[in-house]
C-alpha positions in Angstrom: 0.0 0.0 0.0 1.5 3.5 -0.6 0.8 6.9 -0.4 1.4 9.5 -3.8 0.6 13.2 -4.8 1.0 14.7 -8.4 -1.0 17.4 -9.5 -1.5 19.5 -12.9 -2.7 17.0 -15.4 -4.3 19.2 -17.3 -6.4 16.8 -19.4 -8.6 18.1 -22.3 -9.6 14.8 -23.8 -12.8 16.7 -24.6 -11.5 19.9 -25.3 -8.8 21.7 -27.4 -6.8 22.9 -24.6 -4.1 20.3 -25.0 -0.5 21.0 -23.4 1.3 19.2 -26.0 1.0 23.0 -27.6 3.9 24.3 -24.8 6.2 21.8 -26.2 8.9 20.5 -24.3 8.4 18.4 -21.4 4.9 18.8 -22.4 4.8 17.3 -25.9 3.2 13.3 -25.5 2.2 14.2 -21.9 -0.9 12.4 -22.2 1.5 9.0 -23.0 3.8 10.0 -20.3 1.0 10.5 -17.2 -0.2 7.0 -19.0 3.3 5.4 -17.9 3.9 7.4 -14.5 0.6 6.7 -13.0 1.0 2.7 -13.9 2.9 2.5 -10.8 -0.7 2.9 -8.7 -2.2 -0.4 -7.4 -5.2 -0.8 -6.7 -4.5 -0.5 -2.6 -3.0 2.5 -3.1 -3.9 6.2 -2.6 -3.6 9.1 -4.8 -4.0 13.1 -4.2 -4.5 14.8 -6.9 -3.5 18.5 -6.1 -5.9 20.4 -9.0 -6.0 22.1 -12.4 -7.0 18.1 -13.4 -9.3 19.3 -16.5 -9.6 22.1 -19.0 -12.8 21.5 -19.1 -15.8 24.5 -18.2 -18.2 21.9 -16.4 -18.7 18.4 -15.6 -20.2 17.3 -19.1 -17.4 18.7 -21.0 -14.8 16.5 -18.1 -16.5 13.0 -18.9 -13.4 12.0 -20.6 -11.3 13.6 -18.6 -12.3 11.9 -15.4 -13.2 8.9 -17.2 -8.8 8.7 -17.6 -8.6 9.8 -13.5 -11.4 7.2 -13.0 -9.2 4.8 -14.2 -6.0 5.6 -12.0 -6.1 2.2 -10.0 -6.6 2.8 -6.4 -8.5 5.7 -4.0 -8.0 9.2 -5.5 -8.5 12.6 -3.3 -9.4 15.4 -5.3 -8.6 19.2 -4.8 -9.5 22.3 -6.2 -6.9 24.0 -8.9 -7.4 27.3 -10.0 -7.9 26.3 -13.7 -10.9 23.5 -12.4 -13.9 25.4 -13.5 -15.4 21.8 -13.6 -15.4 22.0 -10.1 -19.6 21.7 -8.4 -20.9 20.7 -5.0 -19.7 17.3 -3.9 -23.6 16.3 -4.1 -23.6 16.9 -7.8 -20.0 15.6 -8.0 -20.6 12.5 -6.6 -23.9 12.2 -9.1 -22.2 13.2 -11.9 -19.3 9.7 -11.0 -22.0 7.5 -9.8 -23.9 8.1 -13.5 -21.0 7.7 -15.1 -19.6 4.9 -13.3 -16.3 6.6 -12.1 -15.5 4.9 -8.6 -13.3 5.5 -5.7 -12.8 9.8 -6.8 -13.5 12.0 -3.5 -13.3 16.0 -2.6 -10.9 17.2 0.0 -12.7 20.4 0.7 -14.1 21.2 4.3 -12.6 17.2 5.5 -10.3 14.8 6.0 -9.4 11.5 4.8 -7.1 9.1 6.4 -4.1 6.4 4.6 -4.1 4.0 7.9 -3.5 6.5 10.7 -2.0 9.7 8.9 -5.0 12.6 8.4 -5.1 14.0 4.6 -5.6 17.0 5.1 -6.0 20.3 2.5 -7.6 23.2 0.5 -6.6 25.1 -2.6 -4.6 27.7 -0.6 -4.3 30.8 -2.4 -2.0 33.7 -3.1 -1.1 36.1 0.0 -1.6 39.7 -1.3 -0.5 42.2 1.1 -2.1 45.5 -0.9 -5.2 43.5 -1.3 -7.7 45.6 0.2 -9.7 44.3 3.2 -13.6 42.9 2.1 -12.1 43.2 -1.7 -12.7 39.8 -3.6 -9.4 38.6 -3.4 -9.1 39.0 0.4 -12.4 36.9 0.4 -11.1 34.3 -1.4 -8.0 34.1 0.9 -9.5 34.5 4.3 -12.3 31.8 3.0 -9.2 29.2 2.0 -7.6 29.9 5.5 -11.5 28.9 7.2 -11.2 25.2 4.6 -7.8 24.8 5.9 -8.4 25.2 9.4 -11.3 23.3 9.0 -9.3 20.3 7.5 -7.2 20.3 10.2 -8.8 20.2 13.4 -11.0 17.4 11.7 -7.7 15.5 11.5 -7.3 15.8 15.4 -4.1 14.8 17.2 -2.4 12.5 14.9 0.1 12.5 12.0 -0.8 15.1 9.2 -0.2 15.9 5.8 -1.3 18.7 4.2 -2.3 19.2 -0.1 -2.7 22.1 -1.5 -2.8 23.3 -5.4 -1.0 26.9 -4.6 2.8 26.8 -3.2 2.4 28.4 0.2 6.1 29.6 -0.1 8.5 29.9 -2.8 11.6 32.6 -4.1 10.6 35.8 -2.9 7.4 35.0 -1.5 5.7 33.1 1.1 1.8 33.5 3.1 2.1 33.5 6.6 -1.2 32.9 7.5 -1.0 29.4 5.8 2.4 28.7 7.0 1.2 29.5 10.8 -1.7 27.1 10.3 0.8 24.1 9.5 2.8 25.0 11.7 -0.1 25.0 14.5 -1.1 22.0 13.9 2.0 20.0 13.3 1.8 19.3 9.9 5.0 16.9 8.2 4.6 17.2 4.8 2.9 19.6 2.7 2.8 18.9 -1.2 1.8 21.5 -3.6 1.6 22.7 -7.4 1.1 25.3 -9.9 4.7 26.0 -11.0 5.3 25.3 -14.8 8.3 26.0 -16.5 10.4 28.2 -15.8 8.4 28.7 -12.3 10.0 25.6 -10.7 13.0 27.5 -10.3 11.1 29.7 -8.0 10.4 26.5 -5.8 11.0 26.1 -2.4 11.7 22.4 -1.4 12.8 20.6 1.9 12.4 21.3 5.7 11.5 24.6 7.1 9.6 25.7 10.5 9.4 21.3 11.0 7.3 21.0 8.0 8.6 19.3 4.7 7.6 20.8 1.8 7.4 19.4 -2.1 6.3 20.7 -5.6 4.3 17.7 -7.1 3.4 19.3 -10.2 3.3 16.6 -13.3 5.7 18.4 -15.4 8.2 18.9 -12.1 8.3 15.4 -11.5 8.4 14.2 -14.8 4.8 13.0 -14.7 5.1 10.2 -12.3 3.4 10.5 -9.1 5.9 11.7 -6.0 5.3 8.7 -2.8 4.8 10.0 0.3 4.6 6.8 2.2 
């Protein structure tokens, strides 16, 4: 049994959003994802850490998560800033039980559990210090902070691990308020994604304030799935 996180697939199997148009790393990612993710048994668990689909609503995803459907194994789900798929669990869960798509489930306002370690997480989002207070980008943020907290005191006392699709710190910036939140609750591990490109040089990996951090976007880790556990 084992424990991964990869985020960013980006699939548009319905769409014409494809990354093969960014070239390099990106060119055959579809084939590439194919032959990471066939290290996933069917005991194991996956978090996927957003910006999974292109697509504008569930419909358009049916193929999409028809491909994560087929990821052997239980997969945990986040929000990505490019998942404008993304609906109430209710209709989510509808949408996989009429489409047949077993073992997919939200992290948003929970926690899940691989034997006795909490999975906890939330999107995160971007600290903006000049963001004015009650503006809509401070009320995204302070409403991220409420799904983290959340996610973490569900977790209790135990071991936990923490997924988010934005990097809570990288070169030149980092969001306090998230980073005292892990810190809080004694998070180990906190795996994150986003970064593209020329971004992952901006990336922040390793220990710091006792939490291990790690970029688990597909393209960063050459589309196979980074174990936790």
């Amino acid at each position: 049994m084992a424990l991964y996180a990869i985020g960013d697939l980006h699939l548009s199997f319905g769409g014409d959003k494809p990354m093969d148009v960014f070239g390099g790393v990106w060119r055959g990612y579809v084939d590439k994802l194919r032959d990471g993710l066939s290290v996933i048994r069917p005991e194991d668990t996956t978090v996927l850490l957003g910006d999974l689909s292109w697509a504008l609503d569930l419909n358009a995803a049916r193929e999409d998560f028809a491909f994560i459907s087929a990821i052997p194994g239980r997969k945990i789900i986040i929000k990505g800033n490019h998942d404008y798929w993304w609906t109430t669990a209710t209709k989510f869960y509808k949408f996989c039980e009429e489409n047949g798509f077993e073992n997919l489930w939200i992290l948003n306002n929970n926690c899940y559990y691989y034997e006795d370690i909490a999975l906890c997480g939330t999107r995160g989002w971007f600290f903006e210090e000049d963001a004015a207070a009650g503006s809509h980008a401070d009320k995204i943020f302070k409403r991220e902070l409420i799904r983290l907290e959340i996610s973490l005191k569900a977790a209790g006392e135990g071991e936990k691990l923490c997924f988010l699709h934005y990097p809570p710190r990288y070169r030149g910036y980092e969001c306090p308020e998230i980073l005292r939140l892990l810190k809080q609750y004694h998070v180990s591990h906190c795996c994150y994604g986003h970064l593209h490109g020329d971004s992952h040089k901006l990336a922040i990996e390793g220990q710091y304030d006792g939490v291990d951090f790690h970029l688990c976007s597909a393209d960063f880790i050459n589309f196979r799935p980074f174990r936790l556990k």
